[in-house]
MILUM-572244 format. One line per field, with one value per residue (C-alpha): residue number from 0; residue in three letters; x, y, z. Coordinates in nm, 3 decimals. Example, Ala and Ser with C-alpha at 12.3 -4.5 7.8 and 13.67 -1.06 7.14 Angstrom:
<sites>
num <- (0, 1)
residu <- (ALA, SER)
X <- (1.230, 1.367)
Y <- (-0.450, -0.106)
Z <- (0.780, 0.714)
</sites>
This chain:
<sites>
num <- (0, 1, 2, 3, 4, 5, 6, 7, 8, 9, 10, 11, 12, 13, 14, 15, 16, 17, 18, 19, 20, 21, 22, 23, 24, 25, 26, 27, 28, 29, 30, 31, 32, 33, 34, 35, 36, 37, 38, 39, 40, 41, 42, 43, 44, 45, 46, 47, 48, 49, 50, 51, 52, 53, 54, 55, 56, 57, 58, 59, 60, 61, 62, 63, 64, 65, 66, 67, 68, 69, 70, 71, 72, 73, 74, 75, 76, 77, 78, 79, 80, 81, 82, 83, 84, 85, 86, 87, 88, 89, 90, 91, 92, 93, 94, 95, 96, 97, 98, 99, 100, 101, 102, 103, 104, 105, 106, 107, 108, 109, 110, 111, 112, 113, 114, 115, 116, 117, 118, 119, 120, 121, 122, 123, 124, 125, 126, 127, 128, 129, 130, 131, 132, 133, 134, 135, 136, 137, 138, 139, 140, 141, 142, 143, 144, 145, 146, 147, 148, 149, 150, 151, 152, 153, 154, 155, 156, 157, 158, 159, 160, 161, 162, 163, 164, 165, 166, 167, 168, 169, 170, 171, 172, 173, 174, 175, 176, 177, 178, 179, 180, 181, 182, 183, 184, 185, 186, 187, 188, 189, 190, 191, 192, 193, 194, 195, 196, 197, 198, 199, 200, 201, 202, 203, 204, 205, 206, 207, 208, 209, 210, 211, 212, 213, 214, 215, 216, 217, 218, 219, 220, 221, 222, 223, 224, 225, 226, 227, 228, 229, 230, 231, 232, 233, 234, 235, 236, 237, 238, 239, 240, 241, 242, 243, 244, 245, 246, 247, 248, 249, 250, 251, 252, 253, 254, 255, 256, 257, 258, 259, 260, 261, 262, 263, 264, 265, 266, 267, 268, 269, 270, 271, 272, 273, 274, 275, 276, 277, 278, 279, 280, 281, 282, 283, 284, 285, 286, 287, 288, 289, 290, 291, 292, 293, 294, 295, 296, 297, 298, 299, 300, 301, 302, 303, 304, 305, 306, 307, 308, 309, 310, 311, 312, 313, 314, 315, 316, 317, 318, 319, 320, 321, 322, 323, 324, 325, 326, 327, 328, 329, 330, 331, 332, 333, 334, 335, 336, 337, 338, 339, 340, 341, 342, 343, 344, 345, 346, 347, 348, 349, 350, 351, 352, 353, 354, 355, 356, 357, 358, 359, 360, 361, 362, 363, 364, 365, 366, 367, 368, 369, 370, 371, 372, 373, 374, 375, 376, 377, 378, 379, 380, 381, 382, 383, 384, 385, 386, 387, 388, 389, 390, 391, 392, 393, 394, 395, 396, 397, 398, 399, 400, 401, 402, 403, 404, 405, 406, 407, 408, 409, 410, 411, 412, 413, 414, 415, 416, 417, 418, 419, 420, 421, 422, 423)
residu <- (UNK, UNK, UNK, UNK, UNK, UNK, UNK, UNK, UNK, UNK, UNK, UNK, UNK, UNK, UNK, UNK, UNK, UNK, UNK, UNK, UNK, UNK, UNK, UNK, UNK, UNK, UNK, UNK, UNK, UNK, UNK, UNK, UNK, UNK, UNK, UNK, UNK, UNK, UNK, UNK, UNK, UNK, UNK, UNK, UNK, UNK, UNK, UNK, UNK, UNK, UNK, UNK, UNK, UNK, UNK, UNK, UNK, UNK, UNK, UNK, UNK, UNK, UNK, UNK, UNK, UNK, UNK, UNK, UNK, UNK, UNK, UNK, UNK, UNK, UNK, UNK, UNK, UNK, UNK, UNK, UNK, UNK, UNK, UNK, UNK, UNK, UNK, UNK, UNK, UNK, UNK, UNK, UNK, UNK, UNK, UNK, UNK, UNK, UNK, UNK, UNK, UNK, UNK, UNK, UNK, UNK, UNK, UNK, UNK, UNK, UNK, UNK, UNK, UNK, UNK, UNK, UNK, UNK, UNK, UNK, UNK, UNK, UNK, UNK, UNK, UNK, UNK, UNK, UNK, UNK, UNK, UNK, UNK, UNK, UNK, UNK, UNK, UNK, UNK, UNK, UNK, UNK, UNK, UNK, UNK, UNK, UNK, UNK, UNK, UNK, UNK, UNK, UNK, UNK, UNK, UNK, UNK, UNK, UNK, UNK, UNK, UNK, UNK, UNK, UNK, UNK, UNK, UNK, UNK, UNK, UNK, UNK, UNK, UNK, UNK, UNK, UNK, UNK, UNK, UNK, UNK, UNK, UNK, UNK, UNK, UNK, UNK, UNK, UNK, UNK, UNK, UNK, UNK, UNK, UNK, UNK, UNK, UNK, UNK, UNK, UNK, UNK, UNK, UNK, UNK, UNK, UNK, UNK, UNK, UNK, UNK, UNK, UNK, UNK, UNK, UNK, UNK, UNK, UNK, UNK, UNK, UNK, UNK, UNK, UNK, UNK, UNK, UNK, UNK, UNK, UNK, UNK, UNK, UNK, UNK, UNK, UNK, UNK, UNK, UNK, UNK, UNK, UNK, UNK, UNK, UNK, UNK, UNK, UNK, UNK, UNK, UNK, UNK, UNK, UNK, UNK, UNK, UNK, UNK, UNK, UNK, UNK, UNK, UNK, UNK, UNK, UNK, UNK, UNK, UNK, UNK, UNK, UNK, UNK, UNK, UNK, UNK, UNK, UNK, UNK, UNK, UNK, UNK, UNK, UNK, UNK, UNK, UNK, UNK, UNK, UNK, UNK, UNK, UNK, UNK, UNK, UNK, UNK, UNK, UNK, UNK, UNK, UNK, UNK, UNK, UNK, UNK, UNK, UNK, UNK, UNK, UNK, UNK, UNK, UNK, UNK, UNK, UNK, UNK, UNK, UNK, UNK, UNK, UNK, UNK, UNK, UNK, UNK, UNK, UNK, UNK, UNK, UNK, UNK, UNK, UNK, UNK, UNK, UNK, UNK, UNK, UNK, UNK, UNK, UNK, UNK, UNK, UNK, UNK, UNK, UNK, UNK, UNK, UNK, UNK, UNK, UNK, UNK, UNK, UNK, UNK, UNK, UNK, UNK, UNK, UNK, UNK, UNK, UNK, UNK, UNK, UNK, UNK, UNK, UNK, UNK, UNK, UNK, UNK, UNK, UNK, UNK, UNK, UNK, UNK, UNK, UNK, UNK, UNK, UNK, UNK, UNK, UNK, UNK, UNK, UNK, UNK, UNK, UNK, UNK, UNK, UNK, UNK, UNK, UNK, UNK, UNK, UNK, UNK, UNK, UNK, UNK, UNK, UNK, UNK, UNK, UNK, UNK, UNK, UNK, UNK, UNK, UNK, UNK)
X <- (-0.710, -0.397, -0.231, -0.492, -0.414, -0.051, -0.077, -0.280, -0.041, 0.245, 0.158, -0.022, 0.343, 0.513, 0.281, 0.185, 0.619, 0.670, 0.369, 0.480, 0.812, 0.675, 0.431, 0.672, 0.941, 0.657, 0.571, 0.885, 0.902, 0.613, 0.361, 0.031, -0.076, -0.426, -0.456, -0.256, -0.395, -0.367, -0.511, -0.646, -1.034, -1.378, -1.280, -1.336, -1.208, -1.125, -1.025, -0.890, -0.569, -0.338, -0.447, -0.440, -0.731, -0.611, -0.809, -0.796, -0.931, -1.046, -0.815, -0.489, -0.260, -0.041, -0.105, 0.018, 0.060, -0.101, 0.031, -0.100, 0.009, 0.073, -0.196, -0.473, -0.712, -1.067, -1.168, -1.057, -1.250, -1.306, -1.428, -1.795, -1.831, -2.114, -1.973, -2.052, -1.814, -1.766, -1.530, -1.325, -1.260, -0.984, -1.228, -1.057, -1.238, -1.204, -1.458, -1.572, -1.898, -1.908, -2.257, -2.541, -2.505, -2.871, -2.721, -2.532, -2.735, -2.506, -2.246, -2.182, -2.265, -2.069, -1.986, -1.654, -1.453, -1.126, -0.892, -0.588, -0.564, -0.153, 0.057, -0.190, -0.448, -0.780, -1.116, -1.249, -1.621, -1.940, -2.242, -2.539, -2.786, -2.516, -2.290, -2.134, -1.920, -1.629, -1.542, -1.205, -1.143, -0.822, -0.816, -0.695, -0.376, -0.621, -0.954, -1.174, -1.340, -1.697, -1.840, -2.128, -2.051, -1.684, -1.375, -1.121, -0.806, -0.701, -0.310, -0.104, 0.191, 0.412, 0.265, 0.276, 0.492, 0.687, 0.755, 0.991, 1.382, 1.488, 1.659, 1.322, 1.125, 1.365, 1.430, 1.017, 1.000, 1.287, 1.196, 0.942, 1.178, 1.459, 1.161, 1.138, 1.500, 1.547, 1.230, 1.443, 1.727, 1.493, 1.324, 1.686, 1.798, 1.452, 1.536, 1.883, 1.736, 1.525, 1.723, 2.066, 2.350, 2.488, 2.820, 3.081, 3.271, 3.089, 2.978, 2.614, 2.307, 1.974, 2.027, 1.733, 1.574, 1.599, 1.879, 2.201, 2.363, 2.188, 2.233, 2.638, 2.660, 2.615, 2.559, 2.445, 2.718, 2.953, 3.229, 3.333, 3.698, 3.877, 3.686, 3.885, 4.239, 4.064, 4.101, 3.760, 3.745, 3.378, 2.996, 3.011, 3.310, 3.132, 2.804, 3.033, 3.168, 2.842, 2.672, 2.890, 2.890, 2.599, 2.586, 2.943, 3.073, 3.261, 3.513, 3.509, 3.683, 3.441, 3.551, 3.319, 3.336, 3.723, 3.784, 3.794, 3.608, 3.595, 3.254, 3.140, 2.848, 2.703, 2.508, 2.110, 2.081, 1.854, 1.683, 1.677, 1.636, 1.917, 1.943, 1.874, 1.582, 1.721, 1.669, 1.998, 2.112, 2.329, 2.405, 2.279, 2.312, 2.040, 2.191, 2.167, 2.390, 2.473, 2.323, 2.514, 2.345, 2.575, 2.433, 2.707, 2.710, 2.336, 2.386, 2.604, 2.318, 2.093, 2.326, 2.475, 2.153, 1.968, 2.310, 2.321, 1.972, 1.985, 2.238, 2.084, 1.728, 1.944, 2.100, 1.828, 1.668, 1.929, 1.911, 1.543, 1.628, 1.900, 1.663, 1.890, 1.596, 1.235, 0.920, 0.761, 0.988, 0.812, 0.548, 0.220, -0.004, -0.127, 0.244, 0.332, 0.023, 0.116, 0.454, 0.352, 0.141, 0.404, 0.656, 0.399, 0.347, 0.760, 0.751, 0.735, 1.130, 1.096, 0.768, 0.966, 1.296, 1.051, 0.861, 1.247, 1.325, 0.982, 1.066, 1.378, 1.200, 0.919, 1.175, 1.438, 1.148, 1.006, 1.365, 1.396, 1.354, 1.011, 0.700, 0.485, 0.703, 0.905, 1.204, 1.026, 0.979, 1.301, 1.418, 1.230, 1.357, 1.722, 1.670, 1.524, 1.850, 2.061, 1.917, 1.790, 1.449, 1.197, 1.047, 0.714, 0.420, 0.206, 0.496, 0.555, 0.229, 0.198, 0.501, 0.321, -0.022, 0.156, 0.398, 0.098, -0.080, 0.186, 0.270, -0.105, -0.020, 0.218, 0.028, -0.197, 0.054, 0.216, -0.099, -0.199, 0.120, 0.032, -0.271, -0.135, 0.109, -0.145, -0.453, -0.320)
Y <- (2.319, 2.157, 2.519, 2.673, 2.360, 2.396, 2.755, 2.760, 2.471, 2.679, 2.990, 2.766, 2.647, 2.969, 3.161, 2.899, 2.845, 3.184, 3.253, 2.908, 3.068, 3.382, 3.137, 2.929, 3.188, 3.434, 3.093, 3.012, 3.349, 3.340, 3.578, 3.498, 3.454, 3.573, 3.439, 3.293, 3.345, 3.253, 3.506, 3.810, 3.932, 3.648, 3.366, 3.019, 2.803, 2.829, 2.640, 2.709, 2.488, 2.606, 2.989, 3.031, 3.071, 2.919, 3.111, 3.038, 3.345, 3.397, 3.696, 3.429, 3.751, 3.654, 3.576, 3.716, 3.600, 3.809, 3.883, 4.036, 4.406, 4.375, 4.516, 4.717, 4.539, 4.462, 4.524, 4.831, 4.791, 5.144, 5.217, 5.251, 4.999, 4.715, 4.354, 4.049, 3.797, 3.402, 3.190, 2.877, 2.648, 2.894, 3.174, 3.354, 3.560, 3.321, 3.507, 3.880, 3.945, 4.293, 4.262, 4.039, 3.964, 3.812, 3.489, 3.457, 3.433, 3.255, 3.542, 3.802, 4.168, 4.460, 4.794, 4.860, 5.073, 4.945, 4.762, 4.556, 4.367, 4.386, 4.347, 4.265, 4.116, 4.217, 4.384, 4.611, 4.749, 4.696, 4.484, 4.713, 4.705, 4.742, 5.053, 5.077, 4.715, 4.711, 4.404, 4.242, 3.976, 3.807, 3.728, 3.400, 3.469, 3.316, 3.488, 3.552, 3.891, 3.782, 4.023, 3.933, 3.605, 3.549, 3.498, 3.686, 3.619, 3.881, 3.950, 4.027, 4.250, 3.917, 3.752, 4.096, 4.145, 4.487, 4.276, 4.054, 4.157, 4.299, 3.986, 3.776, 4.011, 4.039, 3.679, 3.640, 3.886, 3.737, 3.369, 3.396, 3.476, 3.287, 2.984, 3.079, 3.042, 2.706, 2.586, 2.681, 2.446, 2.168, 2.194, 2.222, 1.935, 1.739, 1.845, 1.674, 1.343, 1.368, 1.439, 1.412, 1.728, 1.869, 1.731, 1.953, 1.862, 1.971, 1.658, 1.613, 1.492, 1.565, 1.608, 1.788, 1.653, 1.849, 2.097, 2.226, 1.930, 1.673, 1.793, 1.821, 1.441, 1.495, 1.199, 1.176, 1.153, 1.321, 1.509, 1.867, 1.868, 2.117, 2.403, 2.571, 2.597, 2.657, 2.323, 2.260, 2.196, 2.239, 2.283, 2.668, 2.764, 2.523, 2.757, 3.070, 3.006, 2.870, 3.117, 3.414, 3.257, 3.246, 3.151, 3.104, 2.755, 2.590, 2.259, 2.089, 1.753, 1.511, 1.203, 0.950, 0.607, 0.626, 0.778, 1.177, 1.267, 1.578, 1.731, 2.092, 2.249, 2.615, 2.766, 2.905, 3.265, 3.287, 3.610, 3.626, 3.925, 4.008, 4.100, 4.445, 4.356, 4.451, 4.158, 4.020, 3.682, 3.438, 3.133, 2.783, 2.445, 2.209, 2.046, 2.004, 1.919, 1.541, 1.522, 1.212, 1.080, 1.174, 1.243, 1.496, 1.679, 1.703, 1.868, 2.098, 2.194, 2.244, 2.551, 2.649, 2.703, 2.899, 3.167, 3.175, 3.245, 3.495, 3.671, 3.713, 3.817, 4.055, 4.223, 4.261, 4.435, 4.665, 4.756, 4.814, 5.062, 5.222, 5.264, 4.965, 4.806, 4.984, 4.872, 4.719, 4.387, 4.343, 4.081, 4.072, 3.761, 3.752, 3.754, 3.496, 3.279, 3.316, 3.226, 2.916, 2.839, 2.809, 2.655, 2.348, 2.244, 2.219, 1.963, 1.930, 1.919, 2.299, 2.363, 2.262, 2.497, 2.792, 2.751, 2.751, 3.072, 3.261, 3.132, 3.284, 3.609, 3.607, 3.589, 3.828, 4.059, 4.080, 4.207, 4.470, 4.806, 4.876, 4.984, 4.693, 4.413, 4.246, 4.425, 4.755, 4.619, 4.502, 4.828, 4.978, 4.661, 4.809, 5.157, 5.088, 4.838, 5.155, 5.419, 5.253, 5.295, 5.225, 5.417, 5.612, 5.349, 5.690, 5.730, 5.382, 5.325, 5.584, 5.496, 5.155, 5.280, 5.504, 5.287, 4.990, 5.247, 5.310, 4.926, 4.878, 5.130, 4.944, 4.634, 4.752, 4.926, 4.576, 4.435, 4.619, 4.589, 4.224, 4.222, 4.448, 4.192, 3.940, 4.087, 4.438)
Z <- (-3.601, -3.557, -3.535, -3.266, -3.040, -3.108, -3.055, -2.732, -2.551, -2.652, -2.508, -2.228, -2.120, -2.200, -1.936, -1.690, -1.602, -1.563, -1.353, -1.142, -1.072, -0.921, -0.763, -0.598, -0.491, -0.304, -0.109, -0.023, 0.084, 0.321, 0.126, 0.038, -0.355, -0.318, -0.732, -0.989, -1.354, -1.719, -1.952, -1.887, -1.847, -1.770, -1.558, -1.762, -1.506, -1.163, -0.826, -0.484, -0.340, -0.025, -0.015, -0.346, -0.642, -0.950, -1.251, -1.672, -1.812, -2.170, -2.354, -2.376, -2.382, -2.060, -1.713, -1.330, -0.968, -0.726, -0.432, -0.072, -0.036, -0.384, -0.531, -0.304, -0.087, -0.175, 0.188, 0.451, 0.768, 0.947, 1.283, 1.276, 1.015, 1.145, 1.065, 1.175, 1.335, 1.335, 1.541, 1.522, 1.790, 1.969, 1.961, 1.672, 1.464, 1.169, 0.906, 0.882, 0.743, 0.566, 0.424, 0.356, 0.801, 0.785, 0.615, 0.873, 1.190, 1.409, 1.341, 1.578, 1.503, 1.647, 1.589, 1.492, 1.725, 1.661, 1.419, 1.343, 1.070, 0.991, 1.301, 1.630, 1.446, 1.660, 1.680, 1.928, 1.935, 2.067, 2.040, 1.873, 2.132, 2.421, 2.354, 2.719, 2.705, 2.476, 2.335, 2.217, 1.945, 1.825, 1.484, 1.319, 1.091, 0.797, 0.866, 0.561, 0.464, 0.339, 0.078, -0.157, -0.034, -0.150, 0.048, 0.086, 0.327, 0.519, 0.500, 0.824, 0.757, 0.727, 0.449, 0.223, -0.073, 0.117, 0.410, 0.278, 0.244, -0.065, -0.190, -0.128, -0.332, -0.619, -0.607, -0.646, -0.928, -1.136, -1.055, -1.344, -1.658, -1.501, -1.538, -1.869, -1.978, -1.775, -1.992, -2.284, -2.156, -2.103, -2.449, -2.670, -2.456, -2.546, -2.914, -2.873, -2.742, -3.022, -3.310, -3.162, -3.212, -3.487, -3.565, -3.504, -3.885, -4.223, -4.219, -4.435, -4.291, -4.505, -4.880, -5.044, -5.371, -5.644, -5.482, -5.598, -5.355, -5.571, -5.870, -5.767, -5.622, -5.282, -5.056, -4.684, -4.395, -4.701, -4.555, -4.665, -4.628, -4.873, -5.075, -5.345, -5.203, -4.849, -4.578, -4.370, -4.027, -3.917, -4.060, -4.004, -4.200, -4.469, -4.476, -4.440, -4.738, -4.950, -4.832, -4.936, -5.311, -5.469, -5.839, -5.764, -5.901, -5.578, -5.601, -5.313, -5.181, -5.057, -4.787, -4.873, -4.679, -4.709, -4.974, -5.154, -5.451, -5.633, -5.658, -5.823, -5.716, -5.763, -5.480, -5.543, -5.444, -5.187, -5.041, -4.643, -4.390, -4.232, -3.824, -3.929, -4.087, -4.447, -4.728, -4.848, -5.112, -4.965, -5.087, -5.043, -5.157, -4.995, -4.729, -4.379, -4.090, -3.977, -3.616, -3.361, -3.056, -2.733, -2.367, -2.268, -2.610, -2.561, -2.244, -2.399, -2.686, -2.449, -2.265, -2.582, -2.783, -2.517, -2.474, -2.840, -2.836, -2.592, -2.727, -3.058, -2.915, -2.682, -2.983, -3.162, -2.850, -2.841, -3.230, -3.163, -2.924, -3.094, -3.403, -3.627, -3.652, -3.727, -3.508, -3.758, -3.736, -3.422, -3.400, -3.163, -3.087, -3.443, -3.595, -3.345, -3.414, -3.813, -3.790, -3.549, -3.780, -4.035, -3.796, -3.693, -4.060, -4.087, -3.841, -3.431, -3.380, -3.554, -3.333, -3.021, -3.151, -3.137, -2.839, -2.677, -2.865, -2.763, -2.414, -2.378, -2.536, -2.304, -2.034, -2.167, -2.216, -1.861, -1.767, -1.988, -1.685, -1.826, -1.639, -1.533, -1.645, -1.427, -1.476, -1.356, -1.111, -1.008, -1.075, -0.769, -0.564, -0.700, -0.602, -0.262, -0.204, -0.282, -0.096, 0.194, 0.147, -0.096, -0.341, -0.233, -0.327, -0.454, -0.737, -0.822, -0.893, -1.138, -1.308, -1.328, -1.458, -1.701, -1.848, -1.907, -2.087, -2.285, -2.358, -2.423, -2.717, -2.813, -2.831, -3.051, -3.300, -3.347, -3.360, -3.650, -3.827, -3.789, -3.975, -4.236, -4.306, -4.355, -4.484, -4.643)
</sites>
């Protein structure tokens, strides 16, 4: 239980900052957000704040921001459709009433001659039982369609998606990964309160009972300086070198409160996968890294771990494209869930280290150029910045519908080579 709770906050988080980027950006921009949604599929929860409808849906497999002239309209009035018509104060048409008219009796029925719903924002026709009088209505900027009894806002041309410059809407579509790497930042400098840094020397923090560092002498806050003939400076030459000598006996020089002592130890051979997803023995001994308490070097963690992060997750993206590295190293929601599963019962510093990493995935991800993602769509922002003008809707939209299909495929490939994993 503790996992599923672990596992739904995590993705919770993970989703819900991305989707309040895009959120926040298409406001600032002026366009409406008819929804914003975590999960996909049956609405479990749902409330309506400052234009927006706030949804929690049941499949927890991601989430989106929906915004007007985004995504086609539920509602295209036509001339000779019969709607009826309330007012606010002004005399604005401030709801139209596509069906169910008799719960509405106070509304005003016409026929529609007439229409403007973008730019001008009116409604011509005439009253049924009087076909010689044309009649003209101003609409309110925030009207509502009413069909089957739910509102919808209508969306002049100004607060749609297309209408905003092409640095507003690439800003909106890349607010939601760059939300995902700044959570990163904020979680590895939360670890650093936490735990404090990793001190820069080979300096030992954690010995392990029963491991090759016990068994050789090893004391906490122990510092590596000399191995073999070889001086040490820092903690990652240290590992370089354990780890490249397994079985291997090592003598090392040991400052200890003052003083050096002479200690022997002999690295266990450890199997590990390798970034191209090939096993491989290194060496270890049991230890872990001294951590120190220091605001500015926390700061510094925070940055460093999300570029290193990136970087790696970046490389192994391009190995994966380049055919390094097979599909099957890729993990879907059940992977994921099994290896959080494994991460929460190693402790909630190690819980919070990989909800930072899958961040900075989720956001590094949504960039990659593909269809549907955010980087898709960025790519048509691109191309429309280059050649003036954007790309036919007709043809995006197919490179959209396509390329989903495609990563829906995709999904359930990895999916499957999840469960094998597990079950098979």
């Amino acid at each position: 239980m503790t996992t599923v709770i672990a596992f739904i906050l995590m993705f919770g988080v993970l989703v819900s900052i991305h989707e309040w980027g895009h959120l926040i950006f298409a406001k600032r921009a002026g366009m409406l957000v008819r929804e914003f949604a975590i999960g996909f599929g049956p609405k479990i929860l749902t409330f309506t704040k400052n234009e927006t409808l706030y949804t929690i849906r049941l499949i927890p497999a991601g989430g989106y921001v929906r915004v007007a002239g985004d995504d086609p309209e539920i509602v295209e009035l036509k001339p000779g459709h019969h709607v009826a018509l309330d007012f606010n104060k002004d005399g604005k048409v401030s709801q139209i009433i596509v069906n169910n008219k008799s719960k509405h009796p106070n509304a005003r029925t016409i026929e529609v001659e007439k229409v403007d719903l973008d730019h001008e924002l009116y409604i011509e026709g005439y009253e049924l039982d009087d076909e010689e009088t044309k009649l003209h209505f101003d609409v309110d900027p925030k009207a509502l369609f009413i069909v089957d009894e739910r509102e919808t806002q209508i969306a002049p041309f100004d607060r749609q998606f297309a209408s905003k410059t092409v640095g507003q809407r690439a800003m909106q579509l890349f607010a939601g990964p760059m939300m995902n790497f700044v959570l990163a930042i904020f979680v590895f400098l939360l670890i650093g309160l936490i735990q404090g840094v990793p001190v820069e020397e080979a300096q030992m923090g954690e010995i392990q009972p029963d491991s090759p560092a016990e068994e050789a002498g090893f004391e906490e806050n122990d510092i590596i300086t000399q191995i073999g003939d070889q001086s040490i400076s820092t903690w990652d030459q240290f590992t370089s070198i354990v780890q490249e000598s397994p079985e291997q006996e090592l003598d090392l020089i040991v400052s200890r409160g003052g003083t050096e002592q002479e200690l022997t130890v002999v690295p266990a051979e450890v199997e590990i996968i390798d970034e191209q997803g090939d096993p491989m023995n290194i060496g270890q001994i049991g230890v872990t890294a001294a951590y120190e308490k220091d605001i500015l070097g926390t700061i510094t963690f925070g940055f460093e771990q999300t570029y290193e992060t990136t970087k790696l997750i970046i490389n192994n993206l391009v190995m994966l494209v380049t055919g390094q590295l097979s599909i099957e190293v890729l993990s879907g929601p059940v992977g994921i869930y099994d290896a959080t599963d494994q991460v929460v019962q190693s402790g909630f510093t190690n819980f919070l280290m990989w909800t930072a990493m899958l961040s900075i995935n989720l956001g590094i991800i949504n960039l990659v150029p593909l269809p549907a993602l955010d980087g898709g769509r960025l790519m048509f922002v691109g191309i429309e910045a280059v050649r003036g003008k954007p790309v036919a809707p007709e043809k995006e939209g197919v490179f959209h519908f396509v390329g989903f299909a495609l990563l829906m495929l995709l999904m359930i490939v990895v999916t499957w080579n999840d469960i094998q994993r597990l079950f098979l």
